[in-house]
C-alpha positions in Angstrom: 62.1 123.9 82.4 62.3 127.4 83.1 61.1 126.5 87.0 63.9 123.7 87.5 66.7 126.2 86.4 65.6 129.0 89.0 65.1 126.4 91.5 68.8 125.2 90.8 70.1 128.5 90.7 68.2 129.0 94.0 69.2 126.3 95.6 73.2 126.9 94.2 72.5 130.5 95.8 71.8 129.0 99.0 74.3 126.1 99.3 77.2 127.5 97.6 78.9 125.5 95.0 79.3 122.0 95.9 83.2 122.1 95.5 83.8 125.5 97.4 84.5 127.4 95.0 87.8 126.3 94.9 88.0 123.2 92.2 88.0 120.7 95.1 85.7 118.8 97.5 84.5 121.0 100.7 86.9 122.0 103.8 85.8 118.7 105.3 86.8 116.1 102.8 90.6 117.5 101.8 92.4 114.8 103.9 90.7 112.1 102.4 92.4 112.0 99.6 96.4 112.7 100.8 95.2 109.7 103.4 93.6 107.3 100.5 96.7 107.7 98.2 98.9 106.7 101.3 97.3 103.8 101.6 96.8 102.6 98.5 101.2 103.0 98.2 101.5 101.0 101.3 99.7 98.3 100.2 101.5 98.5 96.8 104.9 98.5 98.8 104.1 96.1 101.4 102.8 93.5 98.9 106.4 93.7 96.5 108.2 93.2 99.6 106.0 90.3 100.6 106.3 88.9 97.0 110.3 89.5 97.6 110.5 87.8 100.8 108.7 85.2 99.7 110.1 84.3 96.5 113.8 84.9 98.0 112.6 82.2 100.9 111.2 79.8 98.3 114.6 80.1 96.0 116.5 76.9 95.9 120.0 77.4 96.8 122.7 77.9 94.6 125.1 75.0 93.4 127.8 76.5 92.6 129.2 79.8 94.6 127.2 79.1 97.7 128.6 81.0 100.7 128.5 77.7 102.8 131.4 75.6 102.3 131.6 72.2 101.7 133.7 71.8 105.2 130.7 74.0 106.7 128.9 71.3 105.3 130.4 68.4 106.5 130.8 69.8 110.2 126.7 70.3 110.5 126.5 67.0 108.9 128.9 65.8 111.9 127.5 67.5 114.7 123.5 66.3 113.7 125.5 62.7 114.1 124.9 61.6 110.6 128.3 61.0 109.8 130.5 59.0 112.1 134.0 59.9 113.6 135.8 57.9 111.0 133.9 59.5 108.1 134.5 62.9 109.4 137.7 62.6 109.5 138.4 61.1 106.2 136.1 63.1 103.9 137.6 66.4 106.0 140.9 64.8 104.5 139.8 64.5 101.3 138.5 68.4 101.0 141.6 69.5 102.8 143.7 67.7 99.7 144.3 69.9 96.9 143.6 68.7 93.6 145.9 68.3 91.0 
């Protein structure tokens, strides 16, 4: 027993404490840490946005106060030739009337 504590105290005397002496890892390993902590935020970061995105993407749209209006609507609907001249014209009526 006595011969493993000189030989540690021997060896400490020769190496120096493994955490230089100053509470942290050796001159060598101090950006590791900073760097790893950086990382591990980004990916914390980058993975909410991701969910965000994603979930915002996947979101059906709104039924009532959606920004497109219904004569946005009806002019894409007109343009991609699903609705013919006649029906433009008369459903573009209709929206235009006010109710009362």
């Amino acid at each position: 027993m006595l011969a493993s504590f000189s030989l540690a105290v021997t060896e400490f005397a020769r190496f120096g404490p493994g955490w230089a002496g100053h509470g942290g890892p050796g001159p060598g390993f101090w950006p590791i840490f900073p760097l790893t902590w950086l990382v591990i935020w980004a990916a914390i970061i980058t993975t909410v946005v991701l969910l965000w995105r994603r979930r915002s993407r996947l979101a059906p749209p709104q039924l009532f106060g959606s920004t497109r209006s219904a004569q946005a609507l009806l002019a894409e609907r007109y343009a991609r030739g699903e609705v013919t001249d006649e029906e433009y014209r008369q459903r573009l009526e209709t929206l235009r009337e006010k109710p009362e």
